[in-house]
GUGURO-286470 format. One record per atom (N, C-alpha, C, CB): residue number from 1; residue in three letters; atom name; x, y, z. Coordinates in nm, 4 decimals. Atoms other than C-alpha are relative to their C-alpha. Glycine has a CB too. Layout:
BEGIN
PT    nr   rest   atom         px         py         pz
PT   NUM    ala     CA          X          Y          Z
...
//
This chain:
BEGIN
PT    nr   rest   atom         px         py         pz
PT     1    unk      N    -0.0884     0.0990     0.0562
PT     1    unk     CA     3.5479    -6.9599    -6.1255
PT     1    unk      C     0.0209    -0.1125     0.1004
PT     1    unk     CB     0.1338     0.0632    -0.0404
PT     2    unk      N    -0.0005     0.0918    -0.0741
PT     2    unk     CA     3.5811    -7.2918    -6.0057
PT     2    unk      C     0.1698    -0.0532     0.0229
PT     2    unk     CB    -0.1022    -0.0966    -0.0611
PT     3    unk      N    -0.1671     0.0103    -0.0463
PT     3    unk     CA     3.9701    -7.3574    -5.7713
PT     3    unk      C    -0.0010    -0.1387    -0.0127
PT     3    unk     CB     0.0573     0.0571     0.1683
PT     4    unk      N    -0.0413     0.1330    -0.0189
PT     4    unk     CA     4.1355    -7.6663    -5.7534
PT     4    unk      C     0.0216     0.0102     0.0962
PT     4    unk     CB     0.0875    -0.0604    -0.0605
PT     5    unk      N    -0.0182     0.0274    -0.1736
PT     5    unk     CA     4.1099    -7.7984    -5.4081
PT     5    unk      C     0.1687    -0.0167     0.0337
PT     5    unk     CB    -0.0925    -0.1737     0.0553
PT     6    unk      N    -0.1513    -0.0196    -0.0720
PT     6    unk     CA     4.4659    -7.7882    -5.2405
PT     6    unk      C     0.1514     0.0473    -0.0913
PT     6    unk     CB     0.0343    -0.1585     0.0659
PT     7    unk      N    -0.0441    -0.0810     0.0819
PT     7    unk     CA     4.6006    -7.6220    -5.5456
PT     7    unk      C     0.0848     0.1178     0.0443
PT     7    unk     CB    -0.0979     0.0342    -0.0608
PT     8    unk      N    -0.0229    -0.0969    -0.0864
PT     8    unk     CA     4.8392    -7.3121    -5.4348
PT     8    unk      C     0.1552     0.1041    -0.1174
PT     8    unk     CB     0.0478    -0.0950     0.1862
PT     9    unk      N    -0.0607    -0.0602     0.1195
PT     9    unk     CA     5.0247    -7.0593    -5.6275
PT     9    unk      C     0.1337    -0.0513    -0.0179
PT     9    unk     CB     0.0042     0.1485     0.0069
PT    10    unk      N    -0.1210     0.1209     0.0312
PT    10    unk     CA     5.3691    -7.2992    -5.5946
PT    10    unk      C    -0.0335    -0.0793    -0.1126
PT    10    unk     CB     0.0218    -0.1113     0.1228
PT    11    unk      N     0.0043     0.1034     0.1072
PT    11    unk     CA     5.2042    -7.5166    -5.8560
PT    11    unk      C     0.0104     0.0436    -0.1386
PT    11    unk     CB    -0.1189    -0.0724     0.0089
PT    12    unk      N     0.0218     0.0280     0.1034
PT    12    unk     CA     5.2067    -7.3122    -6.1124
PT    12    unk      C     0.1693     0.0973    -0.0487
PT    12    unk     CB    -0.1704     0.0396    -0.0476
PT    13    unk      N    -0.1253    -0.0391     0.0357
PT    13    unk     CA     5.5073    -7.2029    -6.3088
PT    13    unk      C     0.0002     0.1650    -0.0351
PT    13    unk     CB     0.0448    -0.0926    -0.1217
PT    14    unk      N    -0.0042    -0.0947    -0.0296
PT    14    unk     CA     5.5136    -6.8130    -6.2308
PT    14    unk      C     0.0848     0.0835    -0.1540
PT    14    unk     CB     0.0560    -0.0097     0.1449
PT    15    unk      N    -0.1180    -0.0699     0.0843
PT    15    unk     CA     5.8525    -6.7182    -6.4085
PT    15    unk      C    -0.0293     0.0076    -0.1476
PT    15    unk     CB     0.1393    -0.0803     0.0148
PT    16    unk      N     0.0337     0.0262     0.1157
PT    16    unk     CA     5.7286    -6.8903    -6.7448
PT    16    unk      C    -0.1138     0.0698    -0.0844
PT    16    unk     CB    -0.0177    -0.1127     0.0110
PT    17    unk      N     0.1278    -0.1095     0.0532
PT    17    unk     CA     5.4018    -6.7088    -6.7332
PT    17    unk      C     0.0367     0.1358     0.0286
PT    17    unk     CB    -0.1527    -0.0212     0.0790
PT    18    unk      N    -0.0194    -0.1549     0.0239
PT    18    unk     CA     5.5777    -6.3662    -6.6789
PT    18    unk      C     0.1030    -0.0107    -0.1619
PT    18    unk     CB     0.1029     0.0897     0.1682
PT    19    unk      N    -0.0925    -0.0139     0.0836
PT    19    unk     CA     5.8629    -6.4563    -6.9195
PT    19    unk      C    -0.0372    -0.0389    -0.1722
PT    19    unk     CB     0.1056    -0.0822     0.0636
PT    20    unk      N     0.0651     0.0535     0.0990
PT    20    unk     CA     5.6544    -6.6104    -7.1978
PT    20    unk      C    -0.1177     0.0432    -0.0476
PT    20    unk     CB    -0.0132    -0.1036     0.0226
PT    21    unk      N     0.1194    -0.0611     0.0270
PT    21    unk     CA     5.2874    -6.5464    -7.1356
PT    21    unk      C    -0.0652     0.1177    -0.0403
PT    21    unk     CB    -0.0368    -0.0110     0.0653
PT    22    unk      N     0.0693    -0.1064    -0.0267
PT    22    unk     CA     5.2450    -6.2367    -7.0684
PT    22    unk      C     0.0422     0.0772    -0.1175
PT    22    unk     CB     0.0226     0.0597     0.1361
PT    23    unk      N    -0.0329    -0.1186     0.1267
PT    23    unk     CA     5.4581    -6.0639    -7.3581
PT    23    unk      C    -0.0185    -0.0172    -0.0929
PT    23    unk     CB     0.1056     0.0451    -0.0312
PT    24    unk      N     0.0641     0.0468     0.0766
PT    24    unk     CA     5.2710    -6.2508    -7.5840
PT    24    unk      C    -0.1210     0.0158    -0.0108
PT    24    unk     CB     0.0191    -0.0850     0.0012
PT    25    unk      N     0.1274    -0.0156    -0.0309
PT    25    unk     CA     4.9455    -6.1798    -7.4917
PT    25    unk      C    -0.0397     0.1504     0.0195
PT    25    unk     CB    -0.0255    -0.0798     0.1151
PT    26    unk      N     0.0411    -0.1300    -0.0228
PT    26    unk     CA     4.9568    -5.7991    -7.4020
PT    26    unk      C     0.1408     0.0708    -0.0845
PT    26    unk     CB    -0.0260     0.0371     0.1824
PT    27    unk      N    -0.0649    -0.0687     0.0896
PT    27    unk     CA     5.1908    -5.5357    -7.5699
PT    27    unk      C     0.1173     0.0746     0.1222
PT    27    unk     CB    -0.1144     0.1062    -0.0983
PT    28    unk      N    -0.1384    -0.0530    -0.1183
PT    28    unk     CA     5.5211    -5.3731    -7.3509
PT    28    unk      C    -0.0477     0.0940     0.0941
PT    28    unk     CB     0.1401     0.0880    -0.0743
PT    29    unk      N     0.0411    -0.1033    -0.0662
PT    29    unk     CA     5.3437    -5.0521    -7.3020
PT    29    unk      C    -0.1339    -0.0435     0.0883
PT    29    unk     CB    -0.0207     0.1127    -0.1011
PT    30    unk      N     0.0951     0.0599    -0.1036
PT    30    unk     CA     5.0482    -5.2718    -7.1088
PT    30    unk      C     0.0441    -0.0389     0.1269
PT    30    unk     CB    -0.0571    -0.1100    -0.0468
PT    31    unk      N    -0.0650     0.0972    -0.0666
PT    31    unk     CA     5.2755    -5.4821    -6.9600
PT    31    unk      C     0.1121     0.1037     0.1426
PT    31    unk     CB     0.0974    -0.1008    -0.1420
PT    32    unk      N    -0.1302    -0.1041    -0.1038
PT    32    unk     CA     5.5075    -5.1647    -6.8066
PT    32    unk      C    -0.0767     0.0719     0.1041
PT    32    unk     CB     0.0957     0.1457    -0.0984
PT    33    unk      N     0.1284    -0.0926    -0.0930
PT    33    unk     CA     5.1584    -4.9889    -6.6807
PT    33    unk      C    -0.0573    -0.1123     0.1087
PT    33    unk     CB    -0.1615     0.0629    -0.1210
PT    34    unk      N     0.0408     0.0358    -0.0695
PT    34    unk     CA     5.0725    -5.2804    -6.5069
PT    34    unk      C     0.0738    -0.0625     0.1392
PT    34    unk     CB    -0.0592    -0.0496    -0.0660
PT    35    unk      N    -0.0671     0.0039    -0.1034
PT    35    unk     CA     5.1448    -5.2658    -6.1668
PT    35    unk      C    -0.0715    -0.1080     0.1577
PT    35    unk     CB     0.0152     0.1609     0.0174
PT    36    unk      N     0.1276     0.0997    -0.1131
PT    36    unk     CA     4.9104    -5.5232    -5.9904
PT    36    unk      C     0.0744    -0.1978     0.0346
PT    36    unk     CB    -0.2229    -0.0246    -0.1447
PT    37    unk      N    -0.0456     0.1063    -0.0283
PT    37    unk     CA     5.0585    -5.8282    -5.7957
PT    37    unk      C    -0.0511    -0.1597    -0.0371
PT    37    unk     CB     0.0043     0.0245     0.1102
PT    38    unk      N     0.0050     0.0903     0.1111
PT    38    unk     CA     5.0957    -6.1905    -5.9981
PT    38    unk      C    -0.0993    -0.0275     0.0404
PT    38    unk     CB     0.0899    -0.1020    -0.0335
PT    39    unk      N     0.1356     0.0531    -0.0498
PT    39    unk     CA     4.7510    -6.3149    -5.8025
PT    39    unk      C    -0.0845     0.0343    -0.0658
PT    39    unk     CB    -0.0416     0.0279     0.1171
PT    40    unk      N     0.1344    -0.1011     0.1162
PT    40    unk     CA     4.5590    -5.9959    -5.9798
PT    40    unk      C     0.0255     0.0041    -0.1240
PT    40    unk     CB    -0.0198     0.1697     0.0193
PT    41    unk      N    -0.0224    -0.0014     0.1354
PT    41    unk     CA     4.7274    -6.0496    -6.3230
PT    41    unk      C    -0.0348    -0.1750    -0.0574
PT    41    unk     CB     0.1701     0.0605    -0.0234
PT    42    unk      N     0.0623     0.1087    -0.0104
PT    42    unk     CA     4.6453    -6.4415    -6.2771
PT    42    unk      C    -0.1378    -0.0280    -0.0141
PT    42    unk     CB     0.0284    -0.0333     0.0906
PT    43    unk      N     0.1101    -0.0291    -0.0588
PT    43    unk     CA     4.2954    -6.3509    -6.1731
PT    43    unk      C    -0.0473     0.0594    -0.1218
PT    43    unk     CB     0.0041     0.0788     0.1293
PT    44    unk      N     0.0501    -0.0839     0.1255
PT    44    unk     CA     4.2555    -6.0996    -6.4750
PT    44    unk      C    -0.0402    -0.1227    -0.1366
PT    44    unk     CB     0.1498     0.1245    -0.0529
PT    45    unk      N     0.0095     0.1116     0.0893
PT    45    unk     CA     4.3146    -6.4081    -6.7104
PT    45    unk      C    -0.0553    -0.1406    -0.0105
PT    45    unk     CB     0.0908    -0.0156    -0.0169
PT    46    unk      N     0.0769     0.1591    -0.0150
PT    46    unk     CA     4.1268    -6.6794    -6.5422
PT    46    unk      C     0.0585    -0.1084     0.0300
PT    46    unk     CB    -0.0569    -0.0504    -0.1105
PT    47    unk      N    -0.0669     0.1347     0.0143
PT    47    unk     CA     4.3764    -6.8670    -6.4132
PT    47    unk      C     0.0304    -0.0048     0.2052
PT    47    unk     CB     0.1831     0.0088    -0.1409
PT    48    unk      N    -0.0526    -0.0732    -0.1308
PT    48    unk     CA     4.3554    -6.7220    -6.0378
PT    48    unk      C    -0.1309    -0.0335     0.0805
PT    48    unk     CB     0.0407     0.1841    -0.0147
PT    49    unk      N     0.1254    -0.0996    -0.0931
PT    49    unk     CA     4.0529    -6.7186    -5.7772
PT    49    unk      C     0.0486     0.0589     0.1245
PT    49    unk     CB    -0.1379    -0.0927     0.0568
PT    50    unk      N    -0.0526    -0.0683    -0.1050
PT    50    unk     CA     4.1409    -6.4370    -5.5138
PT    50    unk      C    -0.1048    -0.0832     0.0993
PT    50    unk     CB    -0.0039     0.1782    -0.0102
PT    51    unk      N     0.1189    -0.0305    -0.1313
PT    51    unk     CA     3.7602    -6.5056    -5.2950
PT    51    unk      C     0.1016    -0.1372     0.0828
PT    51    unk     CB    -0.2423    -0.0436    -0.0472
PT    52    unk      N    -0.0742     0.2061    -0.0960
PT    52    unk     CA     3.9634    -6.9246    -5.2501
PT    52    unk      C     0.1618    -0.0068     0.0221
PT    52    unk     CB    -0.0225    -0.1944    -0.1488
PT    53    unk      N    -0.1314     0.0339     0.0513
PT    53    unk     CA     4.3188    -6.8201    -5.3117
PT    53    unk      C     0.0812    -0.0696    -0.0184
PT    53    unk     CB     0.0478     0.0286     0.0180
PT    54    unk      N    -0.0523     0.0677    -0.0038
PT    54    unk     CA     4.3684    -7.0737    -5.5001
PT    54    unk      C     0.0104     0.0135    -0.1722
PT    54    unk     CB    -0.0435    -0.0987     0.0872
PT    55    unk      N    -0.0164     0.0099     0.1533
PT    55    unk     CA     4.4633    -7.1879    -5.9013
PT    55    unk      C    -0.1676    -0.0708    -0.0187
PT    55    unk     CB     0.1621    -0.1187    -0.0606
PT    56    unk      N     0.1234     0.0666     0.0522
PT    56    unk     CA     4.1545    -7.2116    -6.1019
PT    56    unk      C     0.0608    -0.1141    -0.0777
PT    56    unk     CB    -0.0984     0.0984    -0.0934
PT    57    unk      N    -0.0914     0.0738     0.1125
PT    57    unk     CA     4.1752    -7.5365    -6.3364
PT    57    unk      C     0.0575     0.0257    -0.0707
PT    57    unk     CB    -0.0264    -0.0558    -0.0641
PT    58    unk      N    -0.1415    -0.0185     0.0956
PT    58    unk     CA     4.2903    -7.3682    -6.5971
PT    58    unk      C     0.1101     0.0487     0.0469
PT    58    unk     CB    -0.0114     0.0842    -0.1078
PT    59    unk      N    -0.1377    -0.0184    -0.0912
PT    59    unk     CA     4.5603    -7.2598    -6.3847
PT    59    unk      C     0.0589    -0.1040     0.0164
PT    59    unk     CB    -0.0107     0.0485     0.1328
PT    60    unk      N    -0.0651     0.1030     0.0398
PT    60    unk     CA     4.6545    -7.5939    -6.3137
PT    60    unk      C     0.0144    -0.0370    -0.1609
PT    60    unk     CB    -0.0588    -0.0963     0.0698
PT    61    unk      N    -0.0536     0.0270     0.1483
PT    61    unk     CA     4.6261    -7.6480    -6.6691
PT    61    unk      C     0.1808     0.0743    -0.0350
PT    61    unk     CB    -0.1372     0.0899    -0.1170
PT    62    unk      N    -0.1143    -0.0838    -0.0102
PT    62    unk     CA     4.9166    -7.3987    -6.6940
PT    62    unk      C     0.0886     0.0147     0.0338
PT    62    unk     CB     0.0015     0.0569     0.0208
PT    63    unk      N    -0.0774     0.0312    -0.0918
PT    63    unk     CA     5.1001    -7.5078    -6.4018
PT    63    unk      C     0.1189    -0.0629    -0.0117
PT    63    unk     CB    -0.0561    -0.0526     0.0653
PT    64    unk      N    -0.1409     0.0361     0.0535
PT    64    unk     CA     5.4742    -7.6472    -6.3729
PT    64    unk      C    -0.0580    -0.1466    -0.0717
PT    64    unk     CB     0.1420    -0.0182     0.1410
PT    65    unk      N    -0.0669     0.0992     0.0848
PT    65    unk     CA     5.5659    -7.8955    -6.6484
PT    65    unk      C    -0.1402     0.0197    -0.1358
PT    65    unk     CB     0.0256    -0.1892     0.0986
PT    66    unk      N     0.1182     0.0211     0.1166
PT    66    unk     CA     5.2081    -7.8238    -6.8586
PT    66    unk      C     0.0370     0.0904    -0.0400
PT    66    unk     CB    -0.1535    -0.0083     0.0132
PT    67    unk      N     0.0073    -0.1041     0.0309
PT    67    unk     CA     5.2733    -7.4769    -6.9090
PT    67    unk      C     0.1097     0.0133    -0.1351
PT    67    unk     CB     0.0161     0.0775     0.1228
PT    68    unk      N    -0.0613     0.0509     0.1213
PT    68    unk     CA     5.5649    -7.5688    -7.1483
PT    68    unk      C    -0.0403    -0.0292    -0.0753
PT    68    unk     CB     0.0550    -0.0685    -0.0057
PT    69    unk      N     0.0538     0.0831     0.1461
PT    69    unk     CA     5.3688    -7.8259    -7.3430
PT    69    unk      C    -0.1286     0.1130    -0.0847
PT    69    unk     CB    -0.0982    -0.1913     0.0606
PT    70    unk      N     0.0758    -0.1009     0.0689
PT    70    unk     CA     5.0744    -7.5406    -7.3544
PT    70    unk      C     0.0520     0.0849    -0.1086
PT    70    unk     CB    -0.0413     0.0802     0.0877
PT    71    unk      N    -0.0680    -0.0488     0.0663
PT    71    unk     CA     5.2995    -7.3093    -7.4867
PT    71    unk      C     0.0920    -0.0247    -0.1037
PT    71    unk     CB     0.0280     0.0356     0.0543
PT    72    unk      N    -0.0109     0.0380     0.1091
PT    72    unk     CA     5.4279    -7.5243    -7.7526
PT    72    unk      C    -0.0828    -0.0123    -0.0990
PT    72    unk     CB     0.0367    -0.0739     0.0107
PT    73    unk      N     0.1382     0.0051     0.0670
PT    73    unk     CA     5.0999    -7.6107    -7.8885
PT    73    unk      C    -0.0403     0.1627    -0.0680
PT    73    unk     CB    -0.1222    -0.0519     0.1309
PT    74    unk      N     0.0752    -0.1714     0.0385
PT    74    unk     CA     4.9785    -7.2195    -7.8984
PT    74    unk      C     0.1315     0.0254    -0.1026
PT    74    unk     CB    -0.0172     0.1580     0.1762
PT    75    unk      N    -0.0798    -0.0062     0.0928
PT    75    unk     CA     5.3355    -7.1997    -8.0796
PT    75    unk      C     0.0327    -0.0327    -0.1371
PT    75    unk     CB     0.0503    -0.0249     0.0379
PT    76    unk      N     0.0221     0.0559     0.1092
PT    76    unk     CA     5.2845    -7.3852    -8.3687
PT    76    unk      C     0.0089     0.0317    -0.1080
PT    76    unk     CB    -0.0727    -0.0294    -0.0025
PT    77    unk      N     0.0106    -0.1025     0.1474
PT    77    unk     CA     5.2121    -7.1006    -8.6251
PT    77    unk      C     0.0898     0.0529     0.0277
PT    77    unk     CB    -0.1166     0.1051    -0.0418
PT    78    unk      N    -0.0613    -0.0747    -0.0126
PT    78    unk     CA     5.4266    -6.9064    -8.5044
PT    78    unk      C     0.1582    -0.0376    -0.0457
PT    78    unk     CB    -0.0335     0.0349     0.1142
PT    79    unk      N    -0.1398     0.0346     0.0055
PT    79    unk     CA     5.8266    -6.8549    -8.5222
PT    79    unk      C     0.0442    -0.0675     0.1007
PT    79    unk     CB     0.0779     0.1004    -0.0115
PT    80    unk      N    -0.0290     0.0907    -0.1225
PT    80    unk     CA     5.8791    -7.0815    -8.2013
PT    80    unk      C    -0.0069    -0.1207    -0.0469
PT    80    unk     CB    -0.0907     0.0107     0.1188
PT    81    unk      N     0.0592     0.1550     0.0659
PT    81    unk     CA     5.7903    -7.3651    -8.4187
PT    81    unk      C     0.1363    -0.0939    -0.0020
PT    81    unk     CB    -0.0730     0.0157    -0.1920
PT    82    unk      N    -0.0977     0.1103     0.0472
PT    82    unk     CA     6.0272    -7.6595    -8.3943
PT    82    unk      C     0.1403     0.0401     0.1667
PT    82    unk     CB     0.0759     0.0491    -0.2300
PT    83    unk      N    -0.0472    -0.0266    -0.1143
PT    83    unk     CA     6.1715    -7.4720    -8.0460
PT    83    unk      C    -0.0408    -0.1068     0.1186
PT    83    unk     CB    -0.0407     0.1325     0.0239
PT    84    unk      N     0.0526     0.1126    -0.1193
PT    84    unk     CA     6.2036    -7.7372    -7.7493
PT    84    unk      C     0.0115     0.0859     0.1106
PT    84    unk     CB     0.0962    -0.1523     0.0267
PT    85    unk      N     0.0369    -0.0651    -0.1452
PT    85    unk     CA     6.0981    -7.6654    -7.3975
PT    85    unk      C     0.0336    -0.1485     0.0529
PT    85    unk     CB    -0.1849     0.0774     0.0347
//
């Protein structure tokens, strides 16, 4: 995967992608078994490279203030619809 040069796990909005992403994307009983630090759950999803430790693009994609607008967009169908961030 290709990092963003001076990219660093500060850029990207952490809390939002545990509090949002993740329990949306995997199921409780995944989410309770997994015991692997945010770098390797970053990394699992393509948004991580450990070899550069740094944010892949789509990580910056994801990162503070996008990660909102992402997560509106993917919201759309859903019941979040018409919810501001």
């Amino acid at each position: 995967m290709l990092c963003h040069a001076g990219a660093s796990l500060e850029n990207l909005d952490i809390q939002l992608f545990k509090k949002e992403y993740l329990p949306r994307a995997f199921s409780e009983d995944v989410l309770s078994e997994d015991n692997r630090e945010i770098k390797q759950k970053l990394q699992s999803l393509g948004f991580y490279d450990l070899r550069f430790d740094c944010p892949t693009y789509a990580g910056i994609i994801l990162g503070r203030g996008s990660f909102s607008w992402v997560y509106t967009i993917c919201s759309i169908e859903g019941e979040d619809h018409g919810r501001k961030y």
